[in-house]
C-alpha positions as MATLAB code, in Angstrom:
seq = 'XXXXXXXXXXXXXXXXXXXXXXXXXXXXXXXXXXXXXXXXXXXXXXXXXXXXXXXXXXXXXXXXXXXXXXXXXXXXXXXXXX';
ca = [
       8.368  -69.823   74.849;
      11.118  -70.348   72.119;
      10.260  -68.212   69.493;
      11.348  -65.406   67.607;
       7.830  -63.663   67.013;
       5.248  -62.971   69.414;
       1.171  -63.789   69.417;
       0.585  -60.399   68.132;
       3.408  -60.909   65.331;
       5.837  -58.715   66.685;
       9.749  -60.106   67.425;
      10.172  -61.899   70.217;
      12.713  -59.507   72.290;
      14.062  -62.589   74.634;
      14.724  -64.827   71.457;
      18.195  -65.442   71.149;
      19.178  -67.484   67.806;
      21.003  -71.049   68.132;
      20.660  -74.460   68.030;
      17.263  -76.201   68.584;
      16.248  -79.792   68.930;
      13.025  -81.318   69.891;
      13.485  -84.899   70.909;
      10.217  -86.721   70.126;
       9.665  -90.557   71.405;
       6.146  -90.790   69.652;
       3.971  -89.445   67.690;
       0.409  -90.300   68.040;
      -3.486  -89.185   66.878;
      -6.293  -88.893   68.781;
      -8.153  -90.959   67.503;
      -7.607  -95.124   67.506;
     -10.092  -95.507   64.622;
     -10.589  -92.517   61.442;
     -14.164  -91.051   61.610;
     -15.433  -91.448   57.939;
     -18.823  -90.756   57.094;
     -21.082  -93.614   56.739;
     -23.728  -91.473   54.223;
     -23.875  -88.126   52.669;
     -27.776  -86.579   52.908;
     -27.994  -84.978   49.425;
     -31.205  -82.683   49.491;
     -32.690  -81.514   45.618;
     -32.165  -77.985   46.535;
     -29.848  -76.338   44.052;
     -29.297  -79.951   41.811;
     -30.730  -78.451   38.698;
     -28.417  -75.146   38.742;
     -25.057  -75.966   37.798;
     -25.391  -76.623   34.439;
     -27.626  -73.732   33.584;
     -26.655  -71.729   30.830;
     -25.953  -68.115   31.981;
     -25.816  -68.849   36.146;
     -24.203  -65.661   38.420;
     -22.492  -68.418   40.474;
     -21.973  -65.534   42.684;
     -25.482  -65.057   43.766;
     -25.842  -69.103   44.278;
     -25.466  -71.169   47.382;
     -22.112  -72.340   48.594;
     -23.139  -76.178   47.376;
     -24.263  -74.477   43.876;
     -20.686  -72.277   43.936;
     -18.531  -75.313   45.071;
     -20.030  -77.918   43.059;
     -16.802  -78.848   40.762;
     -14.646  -78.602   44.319;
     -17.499  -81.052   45.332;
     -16.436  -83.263   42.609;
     -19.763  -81.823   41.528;
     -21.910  -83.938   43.640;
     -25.262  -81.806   42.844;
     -24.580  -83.113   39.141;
     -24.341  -86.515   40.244;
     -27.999  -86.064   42.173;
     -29.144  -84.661   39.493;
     -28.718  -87.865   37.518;
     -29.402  -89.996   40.135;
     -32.806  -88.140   40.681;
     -34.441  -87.871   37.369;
];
């Protein structure tokens, strides 16, 4: 192993500092063909809640929390829906 710290974080006491190189002829995925989803199952559970006035976001479900990471996907069922 060529490194200077160890698994549990502490230094490495055979590392010895110098020159490194790591020739590389490829480099290739695992995958031939990208796995993308095909759909996205979007239940009604939590699609009225994010735009509630006065929501503890904190005491919501991750989908209901992450909704504007989401690129807020319960709003867009929420149209979508009624």
């Amino acid at each position: 192993m060529f490194s200077k710290f160890e698994f549990d974080g502490k230094l490495n006491p055979t590392f010895v500092e110098g020159a490194f190189k790591l020739p590389l002829s490829s480099i290739r995925a695992y995958l031939k063909k990208p796995i993308t989803p095909r759909f996205v199952h979007l239940g009604s559970a939590g699609a009225t809640r994010p735009d509630r006035p006065g929501l503890d976001l904190s005491k919501q479900p991750p989908a209901v929390r992450l909704n504007k990471e989401l690129d807020f996907i319960l709003t867009f069922k929420l149209k979508v829906s009624y």
